[in-house]
mmCIF entry with sequence, helices, sheets and N, C-alpha, C, O atoms, coordinates in Angstrom:
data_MODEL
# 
_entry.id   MODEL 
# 
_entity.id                         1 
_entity.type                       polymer 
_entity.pdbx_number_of_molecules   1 
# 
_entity_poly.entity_id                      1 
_entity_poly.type                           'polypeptide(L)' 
_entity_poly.nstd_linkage                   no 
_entity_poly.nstd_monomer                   no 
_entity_poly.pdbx_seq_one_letter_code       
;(UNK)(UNK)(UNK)(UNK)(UNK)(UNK)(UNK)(UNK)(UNK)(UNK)(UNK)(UNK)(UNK)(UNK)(UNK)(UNK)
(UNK)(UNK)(UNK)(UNK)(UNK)(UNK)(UNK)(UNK)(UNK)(UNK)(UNK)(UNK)(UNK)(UNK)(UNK)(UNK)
(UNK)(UNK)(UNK)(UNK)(UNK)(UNK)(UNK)(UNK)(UNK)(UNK)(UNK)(UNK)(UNK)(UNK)(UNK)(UNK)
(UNK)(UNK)(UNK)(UNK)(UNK)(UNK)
;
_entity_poly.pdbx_seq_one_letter_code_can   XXXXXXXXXXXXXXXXXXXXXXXXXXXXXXXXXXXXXXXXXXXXXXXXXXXXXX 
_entity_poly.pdbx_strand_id                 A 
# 
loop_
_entity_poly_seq.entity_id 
_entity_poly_seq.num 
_entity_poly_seq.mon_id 
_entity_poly_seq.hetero 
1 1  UNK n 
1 2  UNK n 
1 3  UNK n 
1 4  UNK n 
1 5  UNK n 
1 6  UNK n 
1 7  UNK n 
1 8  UNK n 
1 9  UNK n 
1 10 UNK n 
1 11 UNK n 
1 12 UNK n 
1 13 UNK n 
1 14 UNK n 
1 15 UNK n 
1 16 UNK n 
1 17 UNK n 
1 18 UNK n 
1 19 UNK n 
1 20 UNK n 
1 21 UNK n 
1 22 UNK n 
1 23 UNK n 
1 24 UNK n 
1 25 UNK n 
1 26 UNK n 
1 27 UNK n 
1 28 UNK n 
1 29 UNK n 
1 30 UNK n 
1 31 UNK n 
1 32 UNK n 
1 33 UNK n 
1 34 UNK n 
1 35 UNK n 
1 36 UNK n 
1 37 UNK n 
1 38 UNK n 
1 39 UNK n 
1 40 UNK n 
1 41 UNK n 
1 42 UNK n 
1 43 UNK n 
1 44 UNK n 
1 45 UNK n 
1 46 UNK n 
1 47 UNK n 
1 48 UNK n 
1 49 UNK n 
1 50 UNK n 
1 51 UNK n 
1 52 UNK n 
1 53 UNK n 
1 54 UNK n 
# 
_struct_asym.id          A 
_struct_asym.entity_id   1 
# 
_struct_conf.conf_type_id            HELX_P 
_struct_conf.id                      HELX_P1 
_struct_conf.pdbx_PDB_helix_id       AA1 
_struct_conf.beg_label_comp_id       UNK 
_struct_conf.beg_label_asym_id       A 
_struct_conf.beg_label_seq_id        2 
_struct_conf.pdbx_beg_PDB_ins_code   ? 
_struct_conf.end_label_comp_id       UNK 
_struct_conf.end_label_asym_id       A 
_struct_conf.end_label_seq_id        53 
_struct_conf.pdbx_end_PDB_ins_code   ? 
_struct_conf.beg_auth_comp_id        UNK 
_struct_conf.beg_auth_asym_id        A 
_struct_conf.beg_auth_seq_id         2 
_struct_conf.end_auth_comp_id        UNK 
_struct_conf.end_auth_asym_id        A 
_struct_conf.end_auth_seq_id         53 
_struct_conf.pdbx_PDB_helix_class    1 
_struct_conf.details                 ? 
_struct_conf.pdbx_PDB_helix_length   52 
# 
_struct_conf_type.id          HELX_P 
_struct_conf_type.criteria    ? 
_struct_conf_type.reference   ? 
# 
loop_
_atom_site.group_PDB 
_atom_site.id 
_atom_site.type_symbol 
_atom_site.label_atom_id 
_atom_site.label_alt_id 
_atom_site.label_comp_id 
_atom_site.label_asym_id 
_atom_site.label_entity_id 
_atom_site.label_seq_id 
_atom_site.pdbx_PDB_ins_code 
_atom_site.Cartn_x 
_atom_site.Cartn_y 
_atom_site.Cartn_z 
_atom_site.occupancy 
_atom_site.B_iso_or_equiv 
_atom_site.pdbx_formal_charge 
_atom_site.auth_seq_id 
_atom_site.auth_comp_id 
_atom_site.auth_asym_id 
_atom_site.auth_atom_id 
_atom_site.pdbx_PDB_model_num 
ATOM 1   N N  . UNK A 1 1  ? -15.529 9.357  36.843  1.00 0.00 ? 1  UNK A N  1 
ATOM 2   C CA . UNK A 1 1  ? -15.376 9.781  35.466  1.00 0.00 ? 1  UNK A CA 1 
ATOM 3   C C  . UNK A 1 1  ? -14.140 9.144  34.817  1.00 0.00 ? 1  UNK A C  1 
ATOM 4   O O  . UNK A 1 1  ? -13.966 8.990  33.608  1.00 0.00 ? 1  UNK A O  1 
ATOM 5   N N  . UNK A 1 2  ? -13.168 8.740  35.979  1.00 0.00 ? 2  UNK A N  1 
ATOM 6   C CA . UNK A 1 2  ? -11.889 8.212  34.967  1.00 0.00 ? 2  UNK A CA 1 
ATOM 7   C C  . UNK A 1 2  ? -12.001 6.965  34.843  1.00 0.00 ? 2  UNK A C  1 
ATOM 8   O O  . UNK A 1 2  ? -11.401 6.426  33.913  1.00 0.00 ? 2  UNK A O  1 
ATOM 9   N N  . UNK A 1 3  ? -12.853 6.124  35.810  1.00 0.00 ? 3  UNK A N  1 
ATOM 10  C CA . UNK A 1 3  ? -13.409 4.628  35.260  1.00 0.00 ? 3  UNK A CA 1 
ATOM 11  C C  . UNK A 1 3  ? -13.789 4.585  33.905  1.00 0.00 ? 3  UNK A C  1 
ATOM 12  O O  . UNK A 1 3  ? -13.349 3.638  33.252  1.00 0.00 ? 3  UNK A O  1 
ATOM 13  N N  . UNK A 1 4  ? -14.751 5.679  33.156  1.00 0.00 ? 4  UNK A N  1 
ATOM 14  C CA . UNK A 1 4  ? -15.610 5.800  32.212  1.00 0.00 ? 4  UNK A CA 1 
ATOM 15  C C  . UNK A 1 4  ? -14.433 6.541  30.765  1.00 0.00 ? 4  UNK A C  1 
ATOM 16  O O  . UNK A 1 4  ? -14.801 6.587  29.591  1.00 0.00 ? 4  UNK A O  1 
ATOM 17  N N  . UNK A 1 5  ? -13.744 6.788  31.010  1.00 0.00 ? 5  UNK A N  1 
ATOM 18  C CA . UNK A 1 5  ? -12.522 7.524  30.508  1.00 0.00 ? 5  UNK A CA 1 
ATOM 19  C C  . UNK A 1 5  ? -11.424 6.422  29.895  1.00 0.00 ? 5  UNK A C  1 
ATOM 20  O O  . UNK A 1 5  ? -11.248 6.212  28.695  1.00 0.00 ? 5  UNK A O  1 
ATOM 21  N N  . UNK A 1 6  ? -10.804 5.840  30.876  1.00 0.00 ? 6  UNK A N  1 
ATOM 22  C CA . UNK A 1 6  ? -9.800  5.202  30.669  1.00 0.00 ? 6  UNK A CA 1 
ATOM 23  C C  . UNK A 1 6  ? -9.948  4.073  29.594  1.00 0.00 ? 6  UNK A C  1 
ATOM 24  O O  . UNK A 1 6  ? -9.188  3.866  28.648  1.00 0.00 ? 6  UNK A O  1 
ATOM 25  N N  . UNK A 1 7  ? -11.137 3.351  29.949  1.00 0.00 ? 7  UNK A N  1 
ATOM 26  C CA . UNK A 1 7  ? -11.228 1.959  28.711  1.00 0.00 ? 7  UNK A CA 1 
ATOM 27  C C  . UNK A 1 7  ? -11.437 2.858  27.010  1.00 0.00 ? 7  UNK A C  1 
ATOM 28  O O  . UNK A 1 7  ? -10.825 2.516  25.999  1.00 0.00 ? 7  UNK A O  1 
ATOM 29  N N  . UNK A 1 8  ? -12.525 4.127  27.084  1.00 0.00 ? 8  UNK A N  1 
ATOM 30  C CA . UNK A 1 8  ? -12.772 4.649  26.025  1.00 0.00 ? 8  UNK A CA 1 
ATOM 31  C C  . UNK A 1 8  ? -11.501 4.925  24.924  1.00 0.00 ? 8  UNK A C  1 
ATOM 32  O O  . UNK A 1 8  ? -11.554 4.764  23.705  1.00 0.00 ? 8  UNK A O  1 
ATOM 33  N N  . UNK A 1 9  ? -10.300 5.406  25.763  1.00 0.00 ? 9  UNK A N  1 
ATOM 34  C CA . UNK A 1 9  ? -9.137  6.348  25.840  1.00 0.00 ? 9  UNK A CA 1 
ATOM 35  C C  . UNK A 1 9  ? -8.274  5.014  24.849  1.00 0.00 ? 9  UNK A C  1 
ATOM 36  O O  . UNK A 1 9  ? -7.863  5.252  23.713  1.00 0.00 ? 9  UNK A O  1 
ATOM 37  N N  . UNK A 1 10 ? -8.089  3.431  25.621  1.00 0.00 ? 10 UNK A N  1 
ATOM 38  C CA . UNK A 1 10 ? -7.777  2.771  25.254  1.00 0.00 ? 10 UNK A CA 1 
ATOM 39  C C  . UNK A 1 10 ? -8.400  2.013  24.075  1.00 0.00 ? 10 UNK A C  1 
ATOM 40  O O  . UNK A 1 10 ? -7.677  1.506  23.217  1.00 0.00 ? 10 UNK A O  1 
ATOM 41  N N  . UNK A 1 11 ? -9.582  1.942  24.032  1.00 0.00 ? 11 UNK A N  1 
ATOM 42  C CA . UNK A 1 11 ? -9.837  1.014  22.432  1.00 0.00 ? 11 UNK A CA 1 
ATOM 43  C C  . UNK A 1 11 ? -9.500  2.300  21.496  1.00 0.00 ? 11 UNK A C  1 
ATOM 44  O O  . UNK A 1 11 ? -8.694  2.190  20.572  1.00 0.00 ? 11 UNK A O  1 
ATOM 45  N N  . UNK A 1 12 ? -10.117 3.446  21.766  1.00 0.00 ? 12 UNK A N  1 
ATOM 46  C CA . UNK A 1 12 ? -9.451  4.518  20.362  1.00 0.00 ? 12 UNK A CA 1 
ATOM 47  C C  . UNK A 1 12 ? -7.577  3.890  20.504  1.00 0.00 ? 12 UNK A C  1 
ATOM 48  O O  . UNK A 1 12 ? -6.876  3.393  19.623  1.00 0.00 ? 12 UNK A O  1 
ATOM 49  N N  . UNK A 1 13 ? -7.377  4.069  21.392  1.00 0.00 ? 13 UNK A N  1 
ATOM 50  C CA . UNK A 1 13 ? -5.568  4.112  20.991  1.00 0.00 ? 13 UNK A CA 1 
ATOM 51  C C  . UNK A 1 13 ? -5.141  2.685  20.149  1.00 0.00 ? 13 UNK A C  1 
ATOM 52  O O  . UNK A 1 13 ? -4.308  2.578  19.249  1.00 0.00 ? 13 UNK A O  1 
ATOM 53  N N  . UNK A 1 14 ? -6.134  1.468  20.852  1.00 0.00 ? 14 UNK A N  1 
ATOM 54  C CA . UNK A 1 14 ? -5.760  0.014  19.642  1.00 0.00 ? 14 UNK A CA 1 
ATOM 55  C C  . UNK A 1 14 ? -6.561  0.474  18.343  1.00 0.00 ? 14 UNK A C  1 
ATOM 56  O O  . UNK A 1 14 ? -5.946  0.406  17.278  1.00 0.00 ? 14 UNK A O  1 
ATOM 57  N N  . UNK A 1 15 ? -7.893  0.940  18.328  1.00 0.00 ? 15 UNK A N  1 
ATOM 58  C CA . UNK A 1 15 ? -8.053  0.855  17.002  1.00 0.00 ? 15 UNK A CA 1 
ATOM 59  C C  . UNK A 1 15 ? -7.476  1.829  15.726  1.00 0.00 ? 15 UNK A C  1 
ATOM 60  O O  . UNK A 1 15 ? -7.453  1.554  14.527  1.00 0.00 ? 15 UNK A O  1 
ATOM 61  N N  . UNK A 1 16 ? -6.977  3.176  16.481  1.00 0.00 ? 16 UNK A N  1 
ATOM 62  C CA . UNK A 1 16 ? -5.882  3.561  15.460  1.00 0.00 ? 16 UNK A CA 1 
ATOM 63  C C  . UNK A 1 16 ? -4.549  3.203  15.220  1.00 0.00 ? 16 UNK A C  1 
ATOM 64  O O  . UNK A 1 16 ? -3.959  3.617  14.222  1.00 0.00 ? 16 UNK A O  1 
ATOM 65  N N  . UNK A 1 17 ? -3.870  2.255  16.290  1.00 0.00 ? 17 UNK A N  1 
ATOM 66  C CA . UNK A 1 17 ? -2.975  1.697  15.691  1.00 0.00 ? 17 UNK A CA 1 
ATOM 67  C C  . UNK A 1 17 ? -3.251  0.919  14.931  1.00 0.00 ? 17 UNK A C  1 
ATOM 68  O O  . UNK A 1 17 ? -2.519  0.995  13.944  1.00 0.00 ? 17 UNK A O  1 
ATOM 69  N N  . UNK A 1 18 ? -4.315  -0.195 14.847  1.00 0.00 ? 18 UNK A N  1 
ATOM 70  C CA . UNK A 1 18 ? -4.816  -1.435 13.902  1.00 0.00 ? 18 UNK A CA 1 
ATOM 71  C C  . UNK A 1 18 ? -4.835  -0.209 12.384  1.00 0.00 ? 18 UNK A C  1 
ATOM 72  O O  . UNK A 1 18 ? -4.191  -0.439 11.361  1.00 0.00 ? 18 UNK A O  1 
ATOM 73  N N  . UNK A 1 19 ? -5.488  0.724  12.533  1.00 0.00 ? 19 UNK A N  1 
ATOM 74  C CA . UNK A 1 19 ? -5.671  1.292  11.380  1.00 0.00 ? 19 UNK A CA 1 
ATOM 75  C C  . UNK A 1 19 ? -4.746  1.435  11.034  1.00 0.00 ? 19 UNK A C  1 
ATOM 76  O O  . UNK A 1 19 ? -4.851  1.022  9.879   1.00 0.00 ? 19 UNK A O  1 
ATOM 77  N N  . UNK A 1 20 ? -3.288  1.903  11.219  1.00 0.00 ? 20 UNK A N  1 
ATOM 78  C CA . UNK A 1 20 ? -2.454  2.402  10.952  1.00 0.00 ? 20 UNK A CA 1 
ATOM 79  C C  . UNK A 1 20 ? -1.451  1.404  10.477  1.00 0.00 ? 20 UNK A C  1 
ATOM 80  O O  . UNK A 1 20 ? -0.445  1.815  9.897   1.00 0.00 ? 20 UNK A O  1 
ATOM 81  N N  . UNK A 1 21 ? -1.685  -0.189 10.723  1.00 0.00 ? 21 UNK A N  1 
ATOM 82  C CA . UNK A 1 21 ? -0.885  -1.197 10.236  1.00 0.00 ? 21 UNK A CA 1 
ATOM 83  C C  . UNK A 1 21 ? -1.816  -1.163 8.721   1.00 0.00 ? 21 UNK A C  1 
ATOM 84  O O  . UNK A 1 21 ? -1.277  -1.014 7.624   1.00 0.00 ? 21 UNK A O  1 
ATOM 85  N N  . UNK A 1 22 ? -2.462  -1.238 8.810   1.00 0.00 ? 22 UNK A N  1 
ATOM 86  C CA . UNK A 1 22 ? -3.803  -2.005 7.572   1.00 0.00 ? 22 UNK A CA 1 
ATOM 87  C C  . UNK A 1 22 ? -2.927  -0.792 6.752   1.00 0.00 ? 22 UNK A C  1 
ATOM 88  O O  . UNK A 1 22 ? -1.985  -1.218 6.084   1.00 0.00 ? 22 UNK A O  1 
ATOM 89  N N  . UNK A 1 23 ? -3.107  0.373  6.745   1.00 0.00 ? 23 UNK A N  1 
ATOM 90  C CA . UNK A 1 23 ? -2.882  1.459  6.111   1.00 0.00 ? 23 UNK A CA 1 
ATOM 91  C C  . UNK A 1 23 ? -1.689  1.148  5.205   1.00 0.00 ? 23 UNK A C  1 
ATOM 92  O O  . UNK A 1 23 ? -1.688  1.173  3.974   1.00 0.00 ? 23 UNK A O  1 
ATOM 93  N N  . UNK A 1 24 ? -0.051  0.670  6.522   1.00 0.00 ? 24 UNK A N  1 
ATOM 94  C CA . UNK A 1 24 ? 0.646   0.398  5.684   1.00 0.00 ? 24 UNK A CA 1 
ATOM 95  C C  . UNK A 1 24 ? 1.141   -0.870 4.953   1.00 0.00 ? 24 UNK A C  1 
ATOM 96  O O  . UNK A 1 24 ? 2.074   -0.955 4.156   1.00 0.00 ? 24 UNK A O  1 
ATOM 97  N N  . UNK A 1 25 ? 0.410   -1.721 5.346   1.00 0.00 ? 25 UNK A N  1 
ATOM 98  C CA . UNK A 1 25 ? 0.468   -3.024 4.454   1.00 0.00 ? 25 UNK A CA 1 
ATOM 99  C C  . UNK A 1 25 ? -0.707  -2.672 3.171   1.00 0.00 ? 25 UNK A C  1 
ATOM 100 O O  . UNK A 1 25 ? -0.779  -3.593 2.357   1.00 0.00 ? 25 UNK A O  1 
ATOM 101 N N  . UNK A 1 26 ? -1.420  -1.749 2.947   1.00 0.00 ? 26 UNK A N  1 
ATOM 102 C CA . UNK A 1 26 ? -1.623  -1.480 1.790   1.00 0.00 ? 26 UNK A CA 1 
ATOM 103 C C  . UNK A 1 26 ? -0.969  -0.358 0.783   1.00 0.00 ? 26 UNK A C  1 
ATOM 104 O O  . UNK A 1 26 ? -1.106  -0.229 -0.434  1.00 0.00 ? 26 UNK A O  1 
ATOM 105 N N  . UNK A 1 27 ? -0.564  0.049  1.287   1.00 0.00 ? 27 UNK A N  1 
ATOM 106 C CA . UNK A 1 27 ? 0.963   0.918  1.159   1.00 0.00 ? 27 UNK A CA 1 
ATOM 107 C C  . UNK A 1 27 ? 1.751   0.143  0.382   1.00 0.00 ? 27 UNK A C  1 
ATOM 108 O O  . UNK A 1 27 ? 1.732   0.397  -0.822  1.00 0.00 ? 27 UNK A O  1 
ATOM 109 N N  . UNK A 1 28 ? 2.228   -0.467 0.647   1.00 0.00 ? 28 UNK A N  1 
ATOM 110 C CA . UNK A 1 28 ? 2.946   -1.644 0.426   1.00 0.00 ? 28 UNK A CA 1 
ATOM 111 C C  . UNK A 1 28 ? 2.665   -2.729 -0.725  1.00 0.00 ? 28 UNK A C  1 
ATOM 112 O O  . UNK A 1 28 ? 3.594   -3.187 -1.390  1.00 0.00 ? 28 UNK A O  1 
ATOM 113 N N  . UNK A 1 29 ? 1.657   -3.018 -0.874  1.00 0.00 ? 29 UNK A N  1 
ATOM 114 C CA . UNK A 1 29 ? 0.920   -3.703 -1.724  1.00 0.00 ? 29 UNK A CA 1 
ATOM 115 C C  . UNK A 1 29 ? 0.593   -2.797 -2.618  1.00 0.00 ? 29 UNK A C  1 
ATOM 116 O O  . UNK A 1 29 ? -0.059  -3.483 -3.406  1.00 0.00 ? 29 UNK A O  1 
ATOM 117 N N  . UNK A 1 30 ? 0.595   -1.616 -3.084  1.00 0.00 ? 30 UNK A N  1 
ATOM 118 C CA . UNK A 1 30 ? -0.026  -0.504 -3.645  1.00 0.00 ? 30 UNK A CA 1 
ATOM 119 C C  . UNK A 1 30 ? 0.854   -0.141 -4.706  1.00 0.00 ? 30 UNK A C  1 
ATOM 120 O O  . UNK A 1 30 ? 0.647   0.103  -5.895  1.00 0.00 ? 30 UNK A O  1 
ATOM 121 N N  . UNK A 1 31 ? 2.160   -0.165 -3.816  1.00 0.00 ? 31 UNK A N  1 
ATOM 122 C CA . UNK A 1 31 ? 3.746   0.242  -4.486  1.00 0.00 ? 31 UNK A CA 1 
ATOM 123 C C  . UNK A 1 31 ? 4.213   -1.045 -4.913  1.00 0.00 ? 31 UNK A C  1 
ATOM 124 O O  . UNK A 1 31 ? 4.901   -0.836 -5.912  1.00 0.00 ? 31 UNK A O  1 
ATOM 125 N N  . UNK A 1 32 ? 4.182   -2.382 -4.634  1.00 0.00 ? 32 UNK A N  1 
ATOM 126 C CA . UNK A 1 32 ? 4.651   -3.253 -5.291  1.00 0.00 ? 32 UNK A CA 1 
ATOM 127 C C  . UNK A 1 32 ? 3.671   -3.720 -6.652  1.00 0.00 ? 32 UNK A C  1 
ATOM 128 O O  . UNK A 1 32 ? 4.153   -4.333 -7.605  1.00 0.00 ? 32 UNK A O  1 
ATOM 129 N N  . UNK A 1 33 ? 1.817   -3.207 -6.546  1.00 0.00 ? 33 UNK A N  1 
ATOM 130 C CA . UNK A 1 33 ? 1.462   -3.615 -7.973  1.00 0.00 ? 33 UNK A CA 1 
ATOM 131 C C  . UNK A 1 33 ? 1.914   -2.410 -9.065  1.00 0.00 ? 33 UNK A C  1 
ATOM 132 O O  . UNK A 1 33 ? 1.768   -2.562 -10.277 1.00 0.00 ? 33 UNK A O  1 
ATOM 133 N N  . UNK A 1 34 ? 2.510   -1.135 -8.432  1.00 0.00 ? 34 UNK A N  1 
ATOM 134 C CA . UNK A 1 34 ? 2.988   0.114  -9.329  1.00 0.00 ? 34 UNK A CA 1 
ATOM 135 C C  . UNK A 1 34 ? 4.383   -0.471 -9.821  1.00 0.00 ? 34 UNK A C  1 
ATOM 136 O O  . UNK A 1 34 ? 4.746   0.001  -10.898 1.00 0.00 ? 34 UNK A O  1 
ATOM 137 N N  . UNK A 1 35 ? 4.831   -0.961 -9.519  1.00 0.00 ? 35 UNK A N  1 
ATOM 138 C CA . UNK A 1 35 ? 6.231   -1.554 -9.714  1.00 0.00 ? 35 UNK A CA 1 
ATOM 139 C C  . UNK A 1 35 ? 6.263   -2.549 -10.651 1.00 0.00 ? 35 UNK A C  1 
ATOM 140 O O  . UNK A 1 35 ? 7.042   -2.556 -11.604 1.00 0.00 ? 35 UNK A O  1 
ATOM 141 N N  . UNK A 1 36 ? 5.210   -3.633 -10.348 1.00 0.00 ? 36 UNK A N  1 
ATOM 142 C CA . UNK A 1 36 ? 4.925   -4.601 -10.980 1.00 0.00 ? 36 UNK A CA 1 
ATOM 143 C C  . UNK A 1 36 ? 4.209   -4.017 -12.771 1.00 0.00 ? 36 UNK A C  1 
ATOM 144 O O  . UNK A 1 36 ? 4.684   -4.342 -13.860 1.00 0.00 ? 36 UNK A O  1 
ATOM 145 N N  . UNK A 1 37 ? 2.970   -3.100 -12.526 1.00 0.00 ? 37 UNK A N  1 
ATOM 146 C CA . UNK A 1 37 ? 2.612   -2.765 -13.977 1.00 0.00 ? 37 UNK A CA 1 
ATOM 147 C C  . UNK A 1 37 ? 3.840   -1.533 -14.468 1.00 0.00 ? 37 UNK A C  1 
ATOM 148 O O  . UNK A 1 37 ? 3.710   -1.172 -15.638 1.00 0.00 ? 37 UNK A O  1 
ATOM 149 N N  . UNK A 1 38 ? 4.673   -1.057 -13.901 1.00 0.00 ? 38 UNK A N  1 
ATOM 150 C CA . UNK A 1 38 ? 5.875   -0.514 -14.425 1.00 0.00 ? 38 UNK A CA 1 
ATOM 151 C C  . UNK A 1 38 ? 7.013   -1.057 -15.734 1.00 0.00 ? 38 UNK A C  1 
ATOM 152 O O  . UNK A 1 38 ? 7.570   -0.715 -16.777 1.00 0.00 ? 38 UNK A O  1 
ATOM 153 N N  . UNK A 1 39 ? 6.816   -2.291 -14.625 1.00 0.00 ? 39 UNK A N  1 
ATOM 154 C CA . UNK A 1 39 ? 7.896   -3.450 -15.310 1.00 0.00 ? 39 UNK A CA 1 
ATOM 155 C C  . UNK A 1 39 ? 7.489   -3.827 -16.828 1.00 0.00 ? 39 UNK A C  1 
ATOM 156 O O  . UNK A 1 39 ? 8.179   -3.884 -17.846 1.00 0.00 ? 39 UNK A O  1 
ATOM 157 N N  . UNK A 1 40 ? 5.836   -4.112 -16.560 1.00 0.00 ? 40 UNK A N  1 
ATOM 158 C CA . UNK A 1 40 ? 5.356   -4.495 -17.460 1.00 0.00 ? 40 UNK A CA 1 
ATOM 159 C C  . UNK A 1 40 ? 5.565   -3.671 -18.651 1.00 0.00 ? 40 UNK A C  1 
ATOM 160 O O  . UNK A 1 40 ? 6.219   -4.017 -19.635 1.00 0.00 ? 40 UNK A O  1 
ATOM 161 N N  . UNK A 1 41 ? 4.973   -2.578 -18.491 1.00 0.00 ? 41 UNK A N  1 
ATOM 162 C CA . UNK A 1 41 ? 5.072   -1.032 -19.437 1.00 0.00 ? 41 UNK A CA 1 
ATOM 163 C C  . UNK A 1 41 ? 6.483   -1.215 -20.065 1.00 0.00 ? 41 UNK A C  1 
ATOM 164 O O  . UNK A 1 41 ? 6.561   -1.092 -21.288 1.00 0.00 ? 41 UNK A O  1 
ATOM 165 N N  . UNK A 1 42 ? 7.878   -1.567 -19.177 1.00 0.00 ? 42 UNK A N  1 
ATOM 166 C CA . UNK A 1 42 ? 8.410   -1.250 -19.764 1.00 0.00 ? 42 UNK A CA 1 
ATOM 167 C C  . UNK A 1 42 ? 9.330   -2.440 -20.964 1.00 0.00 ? 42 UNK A C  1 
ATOM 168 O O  . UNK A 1 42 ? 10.152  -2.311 -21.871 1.00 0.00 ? 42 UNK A O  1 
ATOM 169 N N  . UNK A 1 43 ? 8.623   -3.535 -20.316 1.00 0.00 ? 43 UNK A N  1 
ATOM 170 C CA . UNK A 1 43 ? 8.954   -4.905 -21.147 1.00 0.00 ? 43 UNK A CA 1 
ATOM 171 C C  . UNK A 1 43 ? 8.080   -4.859 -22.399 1.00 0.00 ? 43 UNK A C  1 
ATOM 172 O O  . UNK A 1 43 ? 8.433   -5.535 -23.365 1.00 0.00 ? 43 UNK A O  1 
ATOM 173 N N  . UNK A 1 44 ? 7.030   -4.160 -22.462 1.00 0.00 ? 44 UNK A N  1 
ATOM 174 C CA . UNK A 1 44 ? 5.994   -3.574 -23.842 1.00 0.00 ? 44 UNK A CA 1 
ATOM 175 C C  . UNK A 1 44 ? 6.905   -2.774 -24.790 1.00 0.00 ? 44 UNK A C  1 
ATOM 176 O O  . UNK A 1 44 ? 7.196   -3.014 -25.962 1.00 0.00 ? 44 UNK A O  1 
ATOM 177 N N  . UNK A 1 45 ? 7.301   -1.715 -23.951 1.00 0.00 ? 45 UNK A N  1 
ATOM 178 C CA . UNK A 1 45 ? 8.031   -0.418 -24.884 1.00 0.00 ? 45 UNK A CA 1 
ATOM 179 C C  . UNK A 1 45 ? 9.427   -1.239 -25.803 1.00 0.00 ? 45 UNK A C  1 
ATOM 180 O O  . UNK A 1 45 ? 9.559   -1.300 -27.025 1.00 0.00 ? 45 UNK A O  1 
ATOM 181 N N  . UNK A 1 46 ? 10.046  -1.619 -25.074 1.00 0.00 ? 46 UNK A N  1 
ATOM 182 C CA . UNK A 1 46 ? 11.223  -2.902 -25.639 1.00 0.00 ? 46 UNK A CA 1 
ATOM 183 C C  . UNK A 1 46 ? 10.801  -3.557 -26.288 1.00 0.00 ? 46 UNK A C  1 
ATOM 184 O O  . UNK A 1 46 ? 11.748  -3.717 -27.057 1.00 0.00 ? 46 UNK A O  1 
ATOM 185 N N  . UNK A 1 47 ? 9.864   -4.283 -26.735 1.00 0.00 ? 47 UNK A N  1 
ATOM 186 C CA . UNK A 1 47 ? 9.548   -5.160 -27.395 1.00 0.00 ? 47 UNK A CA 1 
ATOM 187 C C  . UNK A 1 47 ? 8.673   -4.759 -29.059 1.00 0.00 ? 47 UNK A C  1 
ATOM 188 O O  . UNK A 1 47 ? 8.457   -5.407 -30.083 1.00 0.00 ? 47 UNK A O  1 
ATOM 189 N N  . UNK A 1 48 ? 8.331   -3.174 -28.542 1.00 0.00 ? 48 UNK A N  1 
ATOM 190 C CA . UNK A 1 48 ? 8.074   -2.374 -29.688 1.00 0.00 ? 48 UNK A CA 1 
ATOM 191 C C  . UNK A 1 48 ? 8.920   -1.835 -30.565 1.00 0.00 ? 48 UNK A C  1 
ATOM 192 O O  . UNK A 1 48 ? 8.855   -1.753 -31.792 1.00 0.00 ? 48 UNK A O  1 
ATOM 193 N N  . UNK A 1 49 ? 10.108  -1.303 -29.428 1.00 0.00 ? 49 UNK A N  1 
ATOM 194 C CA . UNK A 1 49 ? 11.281  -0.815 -30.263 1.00 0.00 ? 49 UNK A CA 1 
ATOM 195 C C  . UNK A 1 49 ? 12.096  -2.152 -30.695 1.00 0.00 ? 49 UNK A C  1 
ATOM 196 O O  . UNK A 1 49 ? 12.882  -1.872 -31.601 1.00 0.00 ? 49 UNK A O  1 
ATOM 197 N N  . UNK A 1 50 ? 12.142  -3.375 -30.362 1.00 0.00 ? 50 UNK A N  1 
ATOM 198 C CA . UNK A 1 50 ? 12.835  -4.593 -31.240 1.00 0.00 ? 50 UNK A CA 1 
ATOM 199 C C  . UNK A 1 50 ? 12.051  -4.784 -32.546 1.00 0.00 ? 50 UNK A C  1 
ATOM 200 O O  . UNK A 1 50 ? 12.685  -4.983 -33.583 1.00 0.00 ? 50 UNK A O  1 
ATOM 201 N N  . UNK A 1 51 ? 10.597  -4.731 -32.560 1.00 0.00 ? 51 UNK A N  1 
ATOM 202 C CA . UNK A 1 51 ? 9.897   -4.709 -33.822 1.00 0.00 ? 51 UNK A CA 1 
ATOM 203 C C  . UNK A 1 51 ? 10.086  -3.921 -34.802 1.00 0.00 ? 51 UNK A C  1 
ATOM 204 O O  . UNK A 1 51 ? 10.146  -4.252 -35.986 1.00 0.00 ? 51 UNK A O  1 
ATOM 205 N N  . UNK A 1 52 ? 10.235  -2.356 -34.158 1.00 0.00 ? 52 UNK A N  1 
ATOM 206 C CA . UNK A 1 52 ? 10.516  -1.232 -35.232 1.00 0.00 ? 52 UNK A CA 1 
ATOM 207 C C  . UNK A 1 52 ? 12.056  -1.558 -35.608 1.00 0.00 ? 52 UNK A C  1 
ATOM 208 O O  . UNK A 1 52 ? 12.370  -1.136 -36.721 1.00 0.00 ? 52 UNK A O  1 
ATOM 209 N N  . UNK A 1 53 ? 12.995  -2.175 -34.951 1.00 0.00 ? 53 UNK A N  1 
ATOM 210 C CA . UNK A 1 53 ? 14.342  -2.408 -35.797 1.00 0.00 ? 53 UNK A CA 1 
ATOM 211 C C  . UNK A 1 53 ? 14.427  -3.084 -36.425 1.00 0.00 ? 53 UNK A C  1 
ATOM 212 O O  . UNK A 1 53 ? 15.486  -3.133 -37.052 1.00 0.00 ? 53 UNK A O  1 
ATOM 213 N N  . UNK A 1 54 ? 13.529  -3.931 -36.657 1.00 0.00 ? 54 UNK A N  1 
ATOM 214 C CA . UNK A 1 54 ? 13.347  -4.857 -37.695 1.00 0.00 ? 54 UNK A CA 1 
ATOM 215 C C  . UNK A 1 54 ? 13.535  -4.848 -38.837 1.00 0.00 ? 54 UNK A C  1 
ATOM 216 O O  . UNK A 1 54 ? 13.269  -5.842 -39.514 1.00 0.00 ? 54 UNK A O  1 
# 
């Protein structure tokens, strides 16, 4: 039974670590396009309030 055990035991343990990288390299990518359309938002708002001082 632990022949039949042990390999099972091991691909679950690689394939939730694999999951668990993917997870945070989209993490990552997730928070840098929030950052990125942030920036944007806020290079918009500035550029509205230079118009209204006009």
């Amino acid at each position: 039974m632990q022949k039949f055990f042990t390999p099972i035991a091991l691909a679950a343990l690689v394939l939730a670590l694999s999951g668990c990288g993917n997870t945070w390299y989209g993490v990552k990518e997730d928070t840098k396009r929030a950052g990125q359309a942030t920036g944007q938002g806020i290079e918009k708002a500035g550029e509205k309030i230079q118009e209204i001082a006009k």
